[in-house]
C-alpha positions in Angstrom: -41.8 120.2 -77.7 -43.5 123.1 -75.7 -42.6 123.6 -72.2 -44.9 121.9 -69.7 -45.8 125.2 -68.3 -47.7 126.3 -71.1 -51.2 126.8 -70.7 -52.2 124.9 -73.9 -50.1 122.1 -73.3 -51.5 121.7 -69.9 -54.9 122.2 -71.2 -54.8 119.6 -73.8 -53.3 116.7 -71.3 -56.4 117.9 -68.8 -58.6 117.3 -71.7 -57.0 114.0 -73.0 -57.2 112.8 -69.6 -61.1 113.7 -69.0 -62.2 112.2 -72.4 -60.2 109.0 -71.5 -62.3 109.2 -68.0 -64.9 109.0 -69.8 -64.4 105.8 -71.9 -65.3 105.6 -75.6 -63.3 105.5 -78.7 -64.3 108.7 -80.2 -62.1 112.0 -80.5 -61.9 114.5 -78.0 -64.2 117.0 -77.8 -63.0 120.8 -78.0 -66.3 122.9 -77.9 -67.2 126.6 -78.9 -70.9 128.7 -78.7 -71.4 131.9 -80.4 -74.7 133.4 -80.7 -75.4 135.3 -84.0 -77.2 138.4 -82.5 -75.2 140.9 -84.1 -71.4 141.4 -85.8 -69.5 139.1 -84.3 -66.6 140.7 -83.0 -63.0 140.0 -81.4 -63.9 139.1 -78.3 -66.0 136.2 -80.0 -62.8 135.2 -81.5 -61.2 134.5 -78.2 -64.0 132.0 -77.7 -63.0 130.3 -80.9 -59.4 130.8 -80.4 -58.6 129.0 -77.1 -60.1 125.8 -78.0 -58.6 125.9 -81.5 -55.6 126.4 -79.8 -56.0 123.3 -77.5 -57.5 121.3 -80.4 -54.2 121.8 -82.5 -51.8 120.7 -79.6 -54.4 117.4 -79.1 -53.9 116.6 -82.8 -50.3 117.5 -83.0 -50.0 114.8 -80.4 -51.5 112.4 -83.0 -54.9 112.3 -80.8 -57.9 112.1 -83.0 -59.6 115.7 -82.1 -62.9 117.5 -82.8 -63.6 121.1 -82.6 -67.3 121.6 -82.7 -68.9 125.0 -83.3 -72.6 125.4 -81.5 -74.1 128.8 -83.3 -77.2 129.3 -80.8 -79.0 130.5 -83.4 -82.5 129.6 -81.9 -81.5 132.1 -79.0 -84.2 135.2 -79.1 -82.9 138.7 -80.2 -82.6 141.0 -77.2 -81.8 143.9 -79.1 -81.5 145.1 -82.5 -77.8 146.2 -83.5 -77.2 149.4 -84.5 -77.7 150.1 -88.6 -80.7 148.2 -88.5 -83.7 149.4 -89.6 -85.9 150.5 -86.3 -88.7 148.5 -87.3 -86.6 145.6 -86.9 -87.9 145.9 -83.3 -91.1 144.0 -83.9 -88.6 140.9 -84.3 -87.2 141.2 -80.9 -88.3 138.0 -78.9 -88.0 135.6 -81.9 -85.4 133.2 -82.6 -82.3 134.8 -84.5 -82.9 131.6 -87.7 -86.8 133.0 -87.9 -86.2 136.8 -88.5 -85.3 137.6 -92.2 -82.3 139.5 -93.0 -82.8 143.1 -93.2 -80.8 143.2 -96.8 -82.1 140.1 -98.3 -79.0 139.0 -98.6 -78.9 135.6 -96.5 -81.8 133.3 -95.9 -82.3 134.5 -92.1 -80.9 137.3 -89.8 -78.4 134.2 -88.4 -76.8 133.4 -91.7 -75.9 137.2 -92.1 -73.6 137.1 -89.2 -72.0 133.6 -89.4 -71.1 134.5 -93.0 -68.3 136.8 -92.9 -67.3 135.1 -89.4 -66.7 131.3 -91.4 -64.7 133.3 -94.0 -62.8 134.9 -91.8 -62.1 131.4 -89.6 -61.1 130.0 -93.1 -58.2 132.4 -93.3 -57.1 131.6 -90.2 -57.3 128.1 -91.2 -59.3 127.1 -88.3 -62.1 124.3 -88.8 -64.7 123.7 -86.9 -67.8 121.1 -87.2 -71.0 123.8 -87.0 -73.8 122.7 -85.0 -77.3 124.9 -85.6 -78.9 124.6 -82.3 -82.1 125.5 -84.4 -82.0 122.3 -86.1 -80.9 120.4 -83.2 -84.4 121.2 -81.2 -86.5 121.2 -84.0 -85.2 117.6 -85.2 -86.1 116.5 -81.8 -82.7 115.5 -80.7 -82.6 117.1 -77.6 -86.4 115.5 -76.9 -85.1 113.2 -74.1 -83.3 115.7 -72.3 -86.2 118.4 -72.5 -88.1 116.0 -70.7 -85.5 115.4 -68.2 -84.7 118.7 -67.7 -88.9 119.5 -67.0 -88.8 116.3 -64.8 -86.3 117.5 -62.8 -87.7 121.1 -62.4 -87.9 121.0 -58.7 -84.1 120.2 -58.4 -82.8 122.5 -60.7 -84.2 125.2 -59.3 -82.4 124.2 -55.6 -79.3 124.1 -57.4 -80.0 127.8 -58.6 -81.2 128.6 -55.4 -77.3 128.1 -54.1 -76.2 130.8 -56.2 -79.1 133.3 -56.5 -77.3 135.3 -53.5 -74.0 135.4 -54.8 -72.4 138.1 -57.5 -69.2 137.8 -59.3 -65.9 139.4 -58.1 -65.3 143.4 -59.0 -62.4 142.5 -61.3 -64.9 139.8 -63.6 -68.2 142.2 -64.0 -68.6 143.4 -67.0 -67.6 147.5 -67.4 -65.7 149.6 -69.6 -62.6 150.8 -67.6 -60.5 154.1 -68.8 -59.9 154.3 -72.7 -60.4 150.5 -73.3 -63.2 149.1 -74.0 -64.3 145.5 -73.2 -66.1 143.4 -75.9 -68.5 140.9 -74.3 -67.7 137.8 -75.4 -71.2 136.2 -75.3 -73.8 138.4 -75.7 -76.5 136.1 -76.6 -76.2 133.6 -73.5 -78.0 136.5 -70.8 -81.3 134.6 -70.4 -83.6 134.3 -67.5 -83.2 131.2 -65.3 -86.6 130.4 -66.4 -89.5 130.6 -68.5 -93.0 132.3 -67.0 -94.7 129.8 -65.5 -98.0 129.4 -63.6 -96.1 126.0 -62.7 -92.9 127.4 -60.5 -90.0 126.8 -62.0 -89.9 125.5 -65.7 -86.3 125.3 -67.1 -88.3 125.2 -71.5 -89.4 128.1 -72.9 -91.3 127.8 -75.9 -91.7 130.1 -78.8 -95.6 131.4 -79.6 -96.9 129.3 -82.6 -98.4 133.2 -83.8 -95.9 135.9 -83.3 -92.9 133.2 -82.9 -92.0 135.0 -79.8 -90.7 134.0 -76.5 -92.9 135.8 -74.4 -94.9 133.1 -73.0 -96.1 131.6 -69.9 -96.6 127.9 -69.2 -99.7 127.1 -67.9 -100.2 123.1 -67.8 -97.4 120.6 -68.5 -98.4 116.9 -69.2 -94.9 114.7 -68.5 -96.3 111.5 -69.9 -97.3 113.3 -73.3 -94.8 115.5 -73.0 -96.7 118.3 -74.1 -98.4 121.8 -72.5 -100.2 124.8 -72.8 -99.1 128.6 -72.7 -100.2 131.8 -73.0 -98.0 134.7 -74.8 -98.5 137.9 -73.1 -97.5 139.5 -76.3 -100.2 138.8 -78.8 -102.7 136.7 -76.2 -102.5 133.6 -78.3 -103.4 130.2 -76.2 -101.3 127.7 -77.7 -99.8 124.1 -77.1 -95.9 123.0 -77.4 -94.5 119.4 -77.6 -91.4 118.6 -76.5 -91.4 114.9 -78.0 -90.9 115.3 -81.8 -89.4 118.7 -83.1 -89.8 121.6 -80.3 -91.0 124.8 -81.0 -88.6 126.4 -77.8 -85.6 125.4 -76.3 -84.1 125.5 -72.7 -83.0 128.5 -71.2 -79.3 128.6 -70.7 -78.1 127.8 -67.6 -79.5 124.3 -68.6 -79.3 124.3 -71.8 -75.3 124.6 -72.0 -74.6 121.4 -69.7 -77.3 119.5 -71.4 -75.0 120.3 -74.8 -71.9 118.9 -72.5 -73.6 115.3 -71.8 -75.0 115.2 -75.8 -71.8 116.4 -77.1 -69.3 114.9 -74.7 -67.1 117.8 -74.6 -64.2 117.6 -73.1 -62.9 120.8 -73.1 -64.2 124.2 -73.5 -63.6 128.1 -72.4 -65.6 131.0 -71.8 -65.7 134.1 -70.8 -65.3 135.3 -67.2 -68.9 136.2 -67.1 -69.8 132.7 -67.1 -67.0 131.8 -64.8 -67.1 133.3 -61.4 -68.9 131.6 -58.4 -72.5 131.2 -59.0 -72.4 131.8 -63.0 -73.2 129.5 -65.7 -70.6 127.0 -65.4 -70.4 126.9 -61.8 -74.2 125.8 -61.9 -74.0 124.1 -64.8 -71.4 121.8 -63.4 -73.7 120.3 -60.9 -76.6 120.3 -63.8 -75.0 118.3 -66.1 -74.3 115.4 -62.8 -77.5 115.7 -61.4 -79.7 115.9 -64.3 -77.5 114.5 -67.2 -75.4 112.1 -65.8 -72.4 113.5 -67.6 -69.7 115.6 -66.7 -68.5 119.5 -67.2 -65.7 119.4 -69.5 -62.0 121.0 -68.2 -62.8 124.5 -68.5 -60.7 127.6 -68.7 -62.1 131.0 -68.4 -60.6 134.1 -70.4 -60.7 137.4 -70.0 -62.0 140.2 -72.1 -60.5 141.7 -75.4 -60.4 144.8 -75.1 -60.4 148.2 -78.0 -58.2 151.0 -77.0 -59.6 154.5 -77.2 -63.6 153.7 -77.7 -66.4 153.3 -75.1 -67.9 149.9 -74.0 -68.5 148.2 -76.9 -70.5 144.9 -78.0 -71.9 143.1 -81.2 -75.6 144.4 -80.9 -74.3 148.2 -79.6 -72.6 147.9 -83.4 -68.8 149.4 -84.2 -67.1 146.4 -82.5 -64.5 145.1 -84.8 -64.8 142.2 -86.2 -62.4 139.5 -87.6 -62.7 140.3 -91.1 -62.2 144.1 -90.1 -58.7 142.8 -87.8 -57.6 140.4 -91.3 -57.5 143.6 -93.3 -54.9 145.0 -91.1 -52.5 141.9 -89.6 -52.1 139.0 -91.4 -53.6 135.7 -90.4 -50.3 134.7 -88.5 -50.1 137.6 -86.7 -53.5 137.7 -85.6 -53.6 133.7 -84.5 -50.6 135.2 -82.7 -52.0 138.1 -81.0 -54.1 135.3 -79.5 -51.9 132.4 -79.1 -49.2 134.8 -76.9 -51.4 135.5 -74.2 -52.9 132.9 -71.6 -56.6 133.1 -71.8 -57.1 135.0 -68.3 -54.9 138.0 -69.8 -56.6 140.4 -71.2 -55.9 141.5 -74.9 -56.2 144.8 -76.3 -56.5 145.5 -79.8 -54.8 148.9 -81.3 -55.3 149.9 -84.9 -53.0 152.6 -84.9 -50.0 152.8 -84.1 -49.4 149.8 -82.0 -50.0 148.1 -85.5 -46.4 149.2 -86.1 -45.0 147.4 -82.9 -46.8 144.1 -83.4 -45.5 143.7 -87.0 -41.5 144.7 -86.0 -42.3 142.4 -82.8 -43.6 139.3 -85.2 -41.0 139.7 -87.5 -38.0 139.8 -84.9 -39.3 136.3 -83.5 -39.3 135.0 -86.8 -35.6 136.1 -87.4 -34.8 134.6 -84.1 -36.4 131.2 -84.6 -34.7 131.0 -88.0 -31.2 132.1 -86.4 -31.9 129.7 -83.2 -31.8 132.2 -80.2 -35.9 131.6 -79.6 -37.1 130.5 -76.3 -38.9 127.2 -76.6 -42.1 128.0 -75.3 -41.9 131.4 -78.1 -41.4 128.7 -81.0 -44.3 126.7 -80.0 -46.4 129.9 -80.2 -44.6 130.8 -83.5 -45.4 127.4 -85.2 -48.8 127.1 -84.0 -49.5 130.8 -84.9 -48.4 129.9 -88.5 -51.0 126.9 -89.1 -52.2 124.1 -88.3 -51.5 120.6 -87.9 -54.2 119.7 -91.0 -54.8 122.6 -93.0 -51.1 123.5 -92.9 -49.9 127.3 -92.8 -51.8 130.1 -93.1 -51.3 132.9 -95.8 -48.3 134.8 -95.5 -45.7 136.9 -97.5 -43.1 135.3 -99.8 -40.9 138.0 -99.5 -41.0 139.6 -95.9 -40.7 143.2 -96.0 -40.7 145.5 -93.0 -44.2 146.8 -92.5 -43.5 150.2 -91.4 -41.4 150.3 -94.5 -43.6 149.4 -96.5 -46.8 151.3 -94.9 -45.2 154.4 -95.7 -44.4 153.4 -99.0 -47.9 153.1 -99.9 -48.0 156.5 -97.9 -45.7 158.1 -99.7 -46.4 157.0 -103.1 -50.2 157.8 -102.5 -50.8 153.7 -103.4 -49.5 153.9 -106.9 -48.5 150.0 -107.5 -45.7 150.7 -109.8 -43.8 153.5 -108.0 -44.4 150.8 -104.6 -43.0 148.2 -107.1 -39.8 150.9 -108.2 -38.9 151.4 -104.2 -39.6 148.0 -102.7 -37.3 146.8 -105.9 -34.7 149.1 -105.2 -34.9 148.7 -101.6 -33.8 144.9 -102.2 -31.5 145.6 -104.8 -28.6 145.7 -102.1 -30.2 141.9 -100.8 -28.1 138.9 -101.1 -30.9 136.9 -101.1 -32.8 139.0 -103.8 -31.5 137.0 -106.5 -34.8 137.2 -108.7 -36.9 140.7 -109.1 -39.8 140.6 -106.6 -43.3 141.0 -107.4 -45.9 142.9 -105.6 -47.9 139.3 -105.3 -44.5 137.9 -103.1 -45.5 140.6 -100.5 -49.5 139.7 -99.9 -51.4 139.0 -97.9 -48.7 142.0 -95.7 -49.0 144.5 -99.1 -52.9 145.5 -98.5 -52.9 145.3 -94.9 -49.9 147.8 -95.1 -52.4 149.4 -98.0 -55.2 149.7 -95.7 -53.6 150.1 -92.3 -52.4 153.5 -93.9 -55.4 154.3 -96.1 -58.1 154.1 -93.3 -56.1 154.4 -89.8 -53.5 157.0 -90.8 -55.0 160.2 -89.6 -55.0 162.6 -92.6 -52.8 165.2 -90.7 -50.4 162.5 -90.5 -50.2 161.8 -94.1 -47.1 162.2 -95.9 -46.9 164.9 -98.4 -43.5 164.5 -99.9 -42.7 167.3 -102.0 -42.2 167.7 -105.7 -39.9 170.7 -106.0 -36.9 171.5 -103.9 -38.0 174.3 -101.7 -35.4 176.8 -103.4 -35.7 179.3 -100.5 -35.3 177.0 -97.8 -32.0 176.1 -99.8 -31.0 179.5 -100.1 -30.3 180.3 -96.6 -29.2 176.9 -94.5 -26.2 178.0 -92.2 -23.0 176.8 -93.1 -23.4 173.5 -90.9 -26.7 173.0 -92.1 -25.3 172.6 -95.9 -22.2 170.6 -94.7 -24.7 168.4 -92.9 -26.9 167.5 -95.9 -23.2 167.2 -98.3 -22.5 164.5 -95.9 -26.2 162.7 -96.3 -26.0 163.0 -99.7 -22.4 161.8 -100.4 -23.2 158.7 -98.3 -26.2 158.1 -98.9 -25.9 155.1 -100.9 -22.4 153.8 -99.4 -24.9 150.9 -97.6 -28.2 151.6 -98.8 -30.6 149.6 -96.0 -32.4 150.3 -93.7 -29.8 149.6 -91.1 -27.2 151.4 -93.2 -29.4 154.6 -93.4 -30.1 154.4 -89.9 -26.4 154.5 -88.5 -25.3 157.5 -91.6 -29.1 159.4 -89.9 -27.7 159.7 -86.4 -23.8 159.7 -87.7 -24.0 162.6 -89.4 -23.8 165.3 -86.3 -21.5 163.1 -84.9 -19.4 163.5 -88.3 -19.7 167.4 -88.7 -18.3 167.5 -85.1 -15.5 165.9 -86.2 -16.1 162.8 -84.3 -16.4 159.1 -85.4 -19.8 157.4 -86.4 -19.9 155.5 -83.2 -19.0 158.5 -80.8 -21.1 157.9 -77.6 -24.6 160.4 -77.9 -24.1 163.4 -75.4 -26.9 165.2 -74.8 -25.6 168.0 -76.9 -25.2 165.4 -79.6 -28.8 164.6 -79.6 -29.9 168.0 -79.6 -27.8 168.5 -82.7 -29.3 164.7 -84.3 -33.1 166.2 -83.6 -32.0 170.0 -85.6 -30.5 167.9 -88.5 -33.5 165.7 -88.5 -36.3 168.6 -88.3 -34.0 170.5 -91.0 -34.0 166.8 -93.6 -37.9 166.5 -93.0 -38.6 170.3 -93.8 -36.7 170.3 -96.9 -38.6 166.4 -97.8 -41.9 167.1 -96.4 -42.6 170.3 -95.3 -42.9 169.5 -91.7 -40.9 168.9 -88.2 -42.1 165.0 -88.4 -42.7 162.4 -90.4 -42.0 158.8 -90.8 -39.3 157.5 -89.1 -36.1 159.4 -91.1 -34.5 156.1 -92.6 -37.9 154.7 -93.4 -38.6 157.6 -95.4 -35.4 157.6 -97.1 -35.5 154.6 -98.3 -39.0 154.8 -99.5 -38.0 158.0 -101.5 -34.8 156.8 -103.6 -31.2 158.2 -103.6 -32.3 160.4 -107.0 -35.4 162.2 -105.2 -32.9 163.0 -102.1 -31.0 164.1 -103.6 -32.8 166.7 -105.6 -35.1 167.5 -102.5 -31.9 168.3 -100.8 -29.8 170.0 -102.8 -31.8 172.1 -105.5 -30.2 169.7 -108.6 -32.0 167.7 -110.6 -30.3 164.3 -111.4 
């Protein structure tokens, strides 16, 4: 069981307990809201990821669990993303389900965006019940609370009028700070507190029945019909709305999101700490949803921002956010539910495609070869499990045969992507495996083989490509000292005396230590290490042409005893 300290175990009692407060005999209620203005990006993850997260450990308790997914899709675009056409502009105003997609590829502007995030939820084996808030209003759902909400006008707006003064802590406003950027992770929730209104306060905007936009001002409500006039300042159409059977506007969203709390029940949900500090949207919405709802604000934990090193601030409309599907081509969908799942939600996460990538995969696979050898903490092993699927759908994609990703990174380097010579290696790298008992196949490596295929293709700086070489570089050869050629002798002669990764490690950095005179495990002086970091500049000259490379035994192993040998020693085998 996890330790009681963890945040989603704590979570998912405080939600248990609320929807138990609450009476009824339906499953608790784990909410998300993402609006689809634009890419949706990592940061929107994290708002998909920490209820998921708490919905897993509700059902894993045997507790009948749902996670519901609100697309606000009947928000207005603010802004068009960048890669749009300009003329897109003209759309700005009108509900994200009404604007067509700029390809004519999906049905609306909406449906472009949730697309590629459902597939990418898929393989992360996360499921969610998807609620358009487009239909929701214009089915007339929400009729009763509309009028509510507009009855109650005069009482909303006092319990805005508490907050108006006060701002949000320096550490929870949005900025980019240094070389990381933050990634809003709700873009399409900045409203106004109201719509224009020759009324005062009126918490319903409607959309113009001409130019479908939201720039309109109330001018006459009538409660008992529950209908009203406008004017859009836009096009200068006079119009009428009803609220009572299909509504052609919604309420703005410090209402609108505790109104969703009472319909829905919710009983958990997160969001980001732009919605969380004193005076934000939950803060008010809190008292909303009492006042005006009768219902209660769900327990709530804010998370901070995700963060992507070495780019300026970035966000789903400013375009160049990275997205889910961009993150699954790289990690593979354990380690990404990981990346998550390790953090509590008020630490922030930063995401690194280059070579942090390296780290995260040597990291993943070390906790996995301590859980399976029984030295894991407990609270690691309940991050490990829940990381690899989930209590329905079961586990998420994940290699057969685990292979070292930086090994096999620059194999793909190395061998320019040529599937059989990656086949040759990654065969003959096992070969010395007691547990390789049948040939592996480049299929028992995916989904870890073309994220290792595409981590090196697209994030690999081209200087940092490997060029290994195809001839022995005769002159090179021709003049090594006498050390230098006793040095490589000794590489070569043991080269395949225990050929691993571990093995070519310790012969590496034994090597000096042998040509010294001294044994393999001789402490490292620091004239030792001078001597390792000659021999290893002289081995990558002779294989690559440079001072650097991959890491010396990854390389090694990657190239085969044969190719060493002739790189180092002018002989063909």
């Amino acid at each position: 069981m996890a330790d009681r300290q963890d945040w989603m175990t704590r979570a998912a009692d405080d939600a248990i307990a609320a929807a138990r407060r609450r009476g009824g005999d339906g499953p608790v209620v784990c909410a998300s809201g993402i609006s689809p203005s634009g890419p949706i990006h990592l940061g929107n993850l994290r708002e998909i990821l920490v209820p998921h997260l708490v919905a897993e450990e509700i059902r894993g308790r045997g507790v009948d669990c749902e996670h519901i997914l609100s697309w606000d899709d009947y928000d207005r675009l603010r802004k068009v993303p960048a890669g749009v056409p300009a003329d897109f502009t003209e759309h700005v105003g009108r509900p994200l389900s009404a604007i067509p997609d700029p390809w004519g590829e999906f049905p609306n502007w909406a449906e472009r965006f949730k697309a590629p995030f459902r597939a990418a939820l898929r393989q992360l084996g996360i499921e969610v019940r998807e609620i358009s808030q487009t239909e929701m209003y214009q089915s007339g759902a929400y009729a009763d609370r509309i009028a509510r909400a507009i009855a109650a006008a005069g009482t909303i707006d006092a319990i805005l009028g508490r907050y108006r003064t006060l701002t949000p802590p320096a550490d929870q406003q949005s900025g980019a700070a240094g070389a990381e950027a933050e990634v809003e992770p709700d873009e399409g929730a900045a409203e106004e507190e109201s719509s224009a209104s020759a009324l005062g306060y009126f918490p319903y905007r409607p959309y113009c029945d001409t130019c479908g936009r939201d720039t309109t001002t109330v001018t006459v409500f009538d409660p008992a019909a529950g209908q009203g006039d406008y004017t859009c300042e836009t096009c200068g159409h006079h119009g009428r709305f009803d609220i009572r059977a299909g509504a052609s506007g919604k309420l703005v969203w410090k209402v609108d999101w505790p109104m969703r709390w009472a319909f829905e029940n919710v009983a958990f949900e997160a969001g980001g700490v732009d919605h969380s500090s004193p005076g934000s949207s939950f803060t008010v919405g809190g008292h909303i949803v009492r006042e005006i709802f009768g219902g209660q604000p769900p327990e709530y934990l804010p998370y901070s921002f995700v963060g992507v090193r070495g780019r300026a601030k970035l966000s789903g409309s400013a375009g160049g956010a990275p997205t889910p599907a961009d993150a699954l081509q790289i990690l593979e969908p354990a380690i990404l539910r990981w990346v998550y799942a390790r953090r509590k939600p008020n630490q922030a996460i930063t995401v690194d495609f280059g070579q942090e990538v390296l780290r995260v995969y040597d990291e993943w696979d070390a906790l996995n070869r301590r859980a399976a050898a029984g030295s894991a903490e407990p609270t690691d092993l309940a991050v490990l499990a829940r990381s690899r699927g989930t209590v329905a759908g079961g586990p998420v994609a994940a290699p057969a045969t685990v292979f070292p990703f930086r090994l096999l990174s620059s194999i793909c380097d190395i061998t320019a992507d040529d599937a059989a010579q990656i086949l040759r290696i990654v065969r003959h790298a096992r070969s010395g495996d007691d547990a390789a008992d049948t040939p592996v196949e480049l299929a028992d490596l995916q989904p870890r083989l073309d994220c290792a295929r595409t981590w090196t293709r697209e994030h690999v700086p081209a200087d940092q490509r490997t060029i290994v070489r195809t001839e022995p570089d005769h002159d090179a050869l021709a003049v090594l000292s006498s050390d230098e050629a006793k040095a490589l002798a000794i590489l070569v002669a043991e080269l395949e005396t225990d050929w691993s990764l571990d093995g070519l490690t310790a012969l590496t950095y034994a090597v000096p230590k042998l040509l010294q005179g001294l044994p393999a495990d001789a402490p490292a002086t620091a004239e030792l290490k001078q001597a390792q970091r000659a021999f290893f500049v002289l081995v990558y000259q002779l294989l690559v042409g440079r001072d650097t490379g991959p890491r010396l035994p990854t390389l090694l192993l990657s190239l085969g005893a044969p190719r060493i040998r002739t790189l180092l020693t002018g002989e063909s085998t």
